[in-house]
Residue frames as qw, qx, qy, qz and C-alpha x, y, z in Angstrom:
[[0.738, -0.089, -0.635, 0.210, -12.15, 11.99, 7.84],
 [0.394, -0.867, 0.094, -0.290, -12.71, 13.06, 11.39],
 [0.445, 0.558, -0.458, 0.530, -9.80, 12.78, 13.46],
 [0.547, -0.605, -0.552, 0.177, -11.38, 12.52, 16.97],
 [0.337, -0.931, -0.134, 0.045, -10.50, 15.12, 19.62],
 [0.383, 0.775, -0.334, 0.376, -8.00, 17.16, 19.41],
 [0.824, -0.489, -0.198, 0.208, -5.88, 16.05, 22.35],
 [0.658, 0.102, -0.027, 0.745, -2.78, 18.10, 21.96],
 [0.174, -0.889, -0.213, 0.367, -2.12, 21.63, 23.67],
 [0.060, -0.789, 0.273, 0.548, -1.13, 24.11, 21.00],
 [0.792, 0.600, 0.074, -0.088, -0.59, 21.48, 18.54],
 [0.064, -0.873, 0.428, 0.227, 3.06, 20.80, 18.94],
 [0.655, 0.459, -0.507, -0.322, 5.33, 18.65, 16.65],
 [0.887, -0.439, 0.099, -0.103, 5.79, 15.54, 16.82],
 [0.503, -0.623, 0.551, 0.234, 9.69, 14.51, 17.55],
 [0.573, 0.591, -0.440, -0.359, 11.96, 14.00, 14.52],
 [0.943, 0.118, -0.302, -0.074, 13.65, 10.69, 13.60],
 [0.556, 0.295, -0.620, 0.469, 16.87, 11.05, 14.55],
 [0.098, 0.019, 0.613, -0.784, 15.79, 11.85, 19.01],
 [0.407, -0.516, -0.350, -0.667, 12.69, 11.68, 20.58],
 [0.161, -0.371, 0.542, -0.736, 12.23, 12.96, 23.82],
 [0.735, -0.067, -0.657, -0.153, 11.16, 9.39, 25.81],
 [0.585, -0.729, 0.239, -0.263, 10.94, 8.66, 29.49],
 [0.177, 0.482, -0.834, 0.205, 14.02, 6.16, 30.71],
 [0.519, -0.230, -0.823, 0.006, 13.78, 3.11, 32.36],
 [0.252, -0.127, -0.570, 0.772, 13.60, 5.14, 35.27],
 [0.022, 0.715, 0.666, -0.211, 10.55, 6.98, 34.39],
 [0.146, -0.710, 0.020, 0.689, 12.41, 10.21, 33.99],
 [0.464, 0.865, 0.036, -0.190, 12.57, 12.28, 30.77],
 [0.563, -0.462, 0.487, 0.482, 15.46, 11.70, 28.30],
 [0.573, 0.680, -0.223, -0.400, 16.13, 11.69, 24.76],
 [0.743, 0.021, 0.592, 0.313, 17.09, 8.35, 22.86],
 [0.208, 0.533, -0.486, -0.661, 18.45, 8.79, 19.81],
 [0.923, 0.245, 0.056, -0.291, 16.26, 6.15, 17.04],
 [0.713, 0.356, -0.596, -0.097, 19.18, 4.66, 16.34],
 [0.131, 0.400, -0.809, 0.411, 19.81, 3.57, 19.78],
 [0.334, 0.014, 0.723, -0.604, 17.25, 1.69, 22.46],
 [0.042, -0.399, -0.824, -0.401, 14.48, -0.47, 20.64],
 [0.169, 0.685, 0.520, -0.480, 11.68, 2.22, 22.63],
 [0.134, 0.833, 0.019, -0.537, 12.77, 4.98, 20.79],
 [0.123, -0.187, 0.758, 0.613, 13.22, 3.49, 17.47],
 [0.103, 0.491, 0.864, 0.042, 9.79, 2.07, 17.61],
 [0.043, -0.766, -0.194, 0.611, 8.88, 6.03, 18.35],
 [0.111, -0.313, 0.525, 0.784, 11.32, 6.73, 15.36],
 [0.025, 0.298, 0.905, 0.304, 9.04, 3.85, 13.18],
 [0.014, 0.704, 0.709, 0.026, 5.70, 5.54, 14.14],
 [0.115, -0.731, -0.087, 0.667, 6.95, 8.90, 13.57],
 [0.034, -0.149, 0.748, 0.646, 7.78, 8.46, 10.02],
 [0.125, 0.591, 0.785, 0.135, 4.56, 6.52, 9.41],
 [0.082, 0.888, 0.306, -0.333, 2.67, 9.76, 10.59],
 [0.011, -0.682, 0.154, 0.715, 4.79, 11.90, 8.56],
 [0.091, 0.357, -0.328, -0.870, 4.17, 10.52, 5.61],
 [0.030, -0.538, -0.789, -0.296, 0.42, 10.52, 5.87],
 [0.068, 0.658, 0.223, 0.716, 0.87, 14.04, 6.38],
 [0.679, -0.687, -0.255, 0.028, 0.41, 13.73, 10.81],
 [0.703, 0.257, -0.308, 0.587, 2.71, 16.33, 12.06],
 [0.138, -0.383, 0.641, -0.651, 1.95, 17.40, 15.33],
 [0.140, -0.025, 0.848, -0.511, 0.75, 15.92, 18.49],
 [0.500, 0.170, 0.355, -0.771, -2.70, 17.06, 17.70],
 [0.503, 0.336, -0.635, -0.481, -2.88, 15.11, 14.36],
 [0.296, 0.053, -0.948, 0.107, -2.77, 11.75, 16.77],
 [0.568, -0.360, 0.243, -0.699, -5.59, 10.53, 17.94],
 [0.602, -0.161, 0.743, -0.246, -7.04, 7.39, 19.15],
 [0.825, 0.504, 0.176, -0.184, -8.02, 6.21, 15.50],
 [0.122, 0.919, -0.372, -0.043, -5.08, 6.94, 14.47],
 [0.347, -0.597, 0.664, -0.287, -3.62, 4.42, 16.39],
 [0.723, 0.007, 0.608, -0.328, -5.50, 2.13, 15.62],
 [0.822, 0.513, 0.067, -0.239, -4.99, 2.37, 12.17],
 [0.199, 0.726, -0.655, 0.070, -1.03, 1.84, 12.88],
 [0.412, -0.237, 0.868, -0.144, -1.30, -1.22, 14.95],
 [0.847, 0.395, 0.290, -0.207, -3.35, -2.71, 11.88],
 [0.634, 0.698, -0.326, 0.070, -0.45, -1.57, 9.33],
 [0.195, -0.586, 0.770, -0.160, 1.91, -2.84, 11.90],
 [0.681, -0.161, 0.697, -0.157, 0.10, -6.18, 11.49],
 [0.853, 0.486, 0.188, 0.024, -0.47, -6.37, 7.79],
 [0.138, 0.835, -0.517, -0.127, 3.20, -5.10, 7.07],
 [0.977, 0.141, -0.042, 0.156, 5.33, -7.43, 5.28],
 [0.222, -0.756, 0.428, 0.443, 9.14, -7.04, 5.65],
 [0.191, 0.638, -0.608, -0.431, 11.82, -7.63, 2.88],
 [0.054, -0.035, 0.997, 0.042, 11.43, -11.63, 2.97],
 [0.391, -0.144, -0.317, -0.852, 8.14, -11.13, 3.05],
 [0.387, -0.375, -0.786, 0.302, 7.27, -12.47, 6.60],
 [0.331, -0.761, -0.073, -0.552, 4.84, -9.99, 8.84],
 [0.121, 0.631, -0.570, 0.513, 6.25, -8.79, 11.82],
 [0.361, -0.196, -0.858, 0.309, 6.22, -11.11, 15.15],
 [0.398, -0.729, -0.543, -0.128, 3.61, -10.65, 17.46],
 [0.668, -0.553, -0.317, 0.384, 6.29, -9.98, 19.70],
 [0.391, 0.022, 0.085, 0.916, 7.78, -7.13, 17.59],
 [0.269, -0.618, -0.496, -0.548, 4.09, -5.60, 16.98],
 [0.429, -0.805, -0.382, -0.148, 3.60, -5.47, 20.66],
 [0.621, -0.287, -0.130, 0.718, 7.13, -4.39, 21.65],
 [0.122, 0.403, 0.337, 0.842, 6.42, -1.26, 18.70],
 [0.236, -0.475, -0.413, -0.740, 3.07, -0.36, 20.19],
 [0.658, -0.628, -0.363, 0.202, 4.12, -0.48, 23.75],
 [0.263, -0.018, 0.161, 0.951, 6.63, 2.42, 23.06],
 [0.085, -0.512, -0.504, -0.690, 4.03, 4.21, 21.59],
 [0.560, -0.670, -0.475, -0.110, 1.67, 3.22, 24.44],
 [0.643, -0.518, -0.205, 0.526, 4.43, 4.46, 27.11],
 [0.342, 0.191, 0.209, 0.896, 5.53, 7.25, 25.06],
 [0.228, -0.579, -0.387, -0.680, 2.01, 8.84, 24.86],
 [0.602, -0.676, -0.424, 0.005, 1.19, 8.32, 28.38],
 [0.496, -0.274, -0.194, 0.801, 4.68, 9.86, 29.28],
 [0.126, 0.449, 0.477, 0.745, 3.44, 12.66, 26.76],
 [0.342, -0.601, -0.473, -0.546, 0.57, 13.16, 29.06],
 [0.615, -0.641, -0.312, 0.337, 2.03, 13.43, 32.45],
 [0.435, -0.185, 0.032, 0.881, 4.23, 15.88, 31.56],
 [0.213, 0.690, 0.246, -0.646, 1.19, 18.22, 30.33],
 [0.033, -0.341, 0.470, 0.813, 2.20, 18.10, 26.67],
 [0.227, -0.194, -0.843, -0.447, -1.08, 16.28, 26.11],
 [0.474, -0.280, 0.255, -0.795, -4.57, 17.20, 27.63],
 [0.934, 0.155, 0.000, -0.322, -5.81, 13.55, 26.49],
 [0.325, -0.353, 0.841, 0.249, -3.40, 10.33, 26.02],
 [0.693, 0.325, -0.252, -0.592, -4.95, 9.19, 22.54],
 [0.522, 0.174, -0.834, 0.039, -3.22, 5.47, 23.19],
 [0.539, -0.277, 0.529, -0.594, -5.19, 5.21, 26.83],
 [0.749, -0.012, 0.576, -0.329, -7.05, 2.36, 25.14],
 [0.483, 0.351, -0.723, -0.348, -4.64, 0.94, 22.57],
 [0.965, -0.166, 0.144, -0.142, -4.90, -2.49, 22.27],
 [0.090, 0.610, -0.780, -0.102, -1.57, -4.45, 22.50],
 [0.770, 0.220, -0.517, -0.303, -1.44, -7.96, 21.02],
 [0.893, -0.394, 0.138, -0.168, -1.71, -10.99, 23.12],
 [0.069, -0.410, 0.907, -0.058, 2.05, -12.24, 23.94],
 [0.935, -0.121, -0.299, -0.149, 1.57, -16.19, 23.38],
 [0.399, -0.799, 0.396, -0.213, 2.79, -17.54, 26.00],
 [0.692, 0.345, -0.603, 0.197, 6.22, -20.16, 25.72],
 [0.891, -0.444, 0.050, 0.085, 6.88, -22.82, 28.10],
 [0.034, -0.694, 0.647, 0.313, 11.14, -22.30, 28.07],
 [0.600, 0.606, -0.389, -0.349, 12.83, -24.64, 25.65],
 [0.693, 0.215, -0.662, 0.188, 14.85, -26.27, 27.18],
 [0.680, -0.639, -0.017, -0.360, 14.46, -27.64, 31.19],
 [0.096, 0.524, -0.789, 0.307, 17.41, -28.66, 33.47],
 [0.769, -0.234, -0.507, -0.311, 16.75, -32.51, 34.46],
 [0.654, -0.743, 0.068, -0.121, 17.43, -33.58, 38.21],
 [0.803, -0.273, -0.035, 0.529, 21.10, -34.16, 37.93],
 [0.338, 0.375, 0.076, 0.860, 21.74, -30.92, 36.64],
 [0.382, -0.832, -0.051, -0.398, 19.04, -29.37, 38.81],
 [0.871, -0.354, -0.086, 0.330, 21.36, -31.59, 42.04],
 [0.542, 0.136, 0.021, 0.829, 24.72, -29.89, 40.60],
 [0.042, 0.702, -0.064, 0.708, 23.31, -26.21, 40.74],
 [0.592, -0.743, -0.066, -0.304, 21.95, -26.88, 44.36],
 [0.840, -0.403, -0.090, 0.352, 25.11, -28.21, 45.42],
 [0.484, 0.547, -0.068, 0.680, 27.10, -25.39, 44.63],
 [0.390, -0.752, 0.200, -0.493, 25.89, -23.13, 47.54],
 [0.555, 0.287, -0.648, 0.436, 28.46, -23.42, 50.25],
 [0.601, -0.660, -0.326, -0.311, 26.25, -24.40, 53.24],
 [0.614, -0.256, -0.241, 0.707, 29.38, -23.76, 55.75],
 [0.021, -0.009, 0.155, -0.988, 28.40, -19.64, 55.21],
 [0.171, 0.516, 0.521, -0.658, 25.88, -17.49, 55.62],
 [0.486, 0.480, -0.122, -0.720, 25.61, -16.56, 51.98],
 [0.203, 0.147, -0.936, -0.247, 25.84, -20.06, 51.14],
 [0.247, 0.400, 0.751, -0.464, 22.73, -20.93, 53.63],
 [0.284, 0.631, 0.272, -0.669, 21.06, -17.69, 51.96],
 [0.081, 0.457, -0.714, -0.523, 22.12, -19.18, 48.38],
 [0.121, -0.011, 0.989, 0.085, 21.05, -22.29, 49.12],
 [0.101, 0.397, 0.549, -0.728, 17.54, -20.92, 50.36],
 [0.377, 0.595, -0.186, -0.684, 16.96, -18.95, 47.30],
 [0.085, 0.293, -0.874, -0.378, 17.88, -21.51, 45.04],
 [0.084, 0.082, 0.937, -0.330, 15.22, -23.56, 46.95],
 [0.377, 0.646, 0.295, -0.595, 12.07, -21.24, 46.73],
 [0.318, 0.523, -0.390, -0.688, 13.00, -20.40, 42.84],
 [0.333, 0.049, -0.854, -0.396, 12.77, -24.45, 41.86],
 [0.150, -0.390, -0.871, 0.258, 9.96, -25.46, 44.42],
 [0.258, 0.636, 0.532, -0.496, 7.67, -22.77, 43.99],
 [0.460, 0.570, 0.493, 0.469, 7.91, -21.78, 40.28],
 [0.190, -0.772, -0.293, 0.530, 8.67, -18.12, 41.58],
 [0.645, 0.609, 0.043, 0.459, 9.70, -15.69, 39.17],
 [0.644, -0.012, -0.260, 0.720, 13.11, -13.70, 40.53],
 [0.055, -0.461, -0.029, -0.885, 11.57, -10.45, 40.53],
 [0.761, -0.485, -0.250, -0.352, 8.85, -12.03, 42.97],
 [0.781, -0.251, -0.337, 0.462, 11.64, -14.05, 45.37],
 [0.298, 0.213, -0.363, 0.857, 13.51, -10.29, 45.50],
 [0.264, -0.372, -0.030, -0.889, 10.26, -8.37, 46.75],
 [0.640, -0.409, -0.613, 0.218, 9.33, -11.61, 49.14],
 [0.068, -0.612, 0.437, -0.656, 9.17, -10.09, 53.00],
 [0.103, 0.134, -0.935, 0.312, 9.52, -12.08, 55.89],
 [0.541, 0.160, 0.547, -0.618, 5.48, -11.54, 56.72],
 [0.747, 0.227, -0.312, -0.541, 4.59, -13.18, 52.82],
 [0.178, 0.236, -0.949, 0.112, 6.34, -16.36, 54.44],
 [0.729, -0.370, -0.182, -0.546, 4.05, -19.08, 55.67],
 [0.634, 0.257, -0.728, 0.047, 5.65, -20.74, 57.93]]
């Protein structure tokens, strides 16, 4: 069974269960422990797999590889015998995906063997439940339009129900994306 390119300088192991050495939210290097943060569990989860189908270093991983985990990640049944959400499938194999790529900026990879995982299509959910116009009224009347952070409350409030923004978008707004 070929194994594609080796991708791995020196062949070095891959990180045991209990740590693996993961970038933070921050980008920087760190070490989660698998029982903590869902990244580095998901790491934990696809470190096991590989060990026991015998994949114990870096070099062992290629891009087939991969591919043949996000398949067992989709036929896997758990204990009840439901398969795993979409959303856990792509939460798993975005770890991976961010793991390897960290893998590969830091030099410990010549190759990232997950460059072209696929990750499963999120479906996308309208929220559940929608605030009708007397409850939308009550939030907007809370901002206390006698201050300035009541104005700038009010303002925000405004833009987030009248333009479907999403909050991350309204913070990174600058006064030139305005049309007005």
């Amino acid at each position: 069974m070929s194994h594609g390119p080796i991708c791995a300088r020196g062949g070095s192991r891959l990180p045991g269960r209990s740590s693996a050495a993961v970038p933070g939210a921050d980008g920087r290097a760190g070490v989660l422990s698998a029982d903590g943060p869902g990244s580095a569990r998901a790491v934990g989860y696809f470190v096991r797999w590989c060990t026991e189908r015998g994949l114990a270093t870096s070099g062992d991983i290629s891009s087939e590889i991969l591919e043949r985990y996000r398949r067992f990640l989709y036929h896997y049944r758990q204990v009840n015998g439901k398969p795993l959400a979409i959303e856990t499938q792509h939460a798993r194999l975005s770890a991976i995906w961010c793991f390897f790529r960290w893998l590969h900026r830091q030099g410990y990879l010549l190759c990232n063997p997950a460059a072209n995982l696929e990750l499963p299509k999120l479906p996308s959910q309208l929220p559940r439940r929608v605030l009708d116009v007397s409850q939308v009224e009550r939030v907007m009347c809370q901002s206390d339009l006698t201050r300035p952070h009541g104005l700038r409350d009010r303002a925000i409030l405004e833009t987030l129900y009248s333009t479907g923004i999403r909050r991350k978008e309204l913070v990174g707004l600058k006064l030139e994306d305005l049309d007005l």
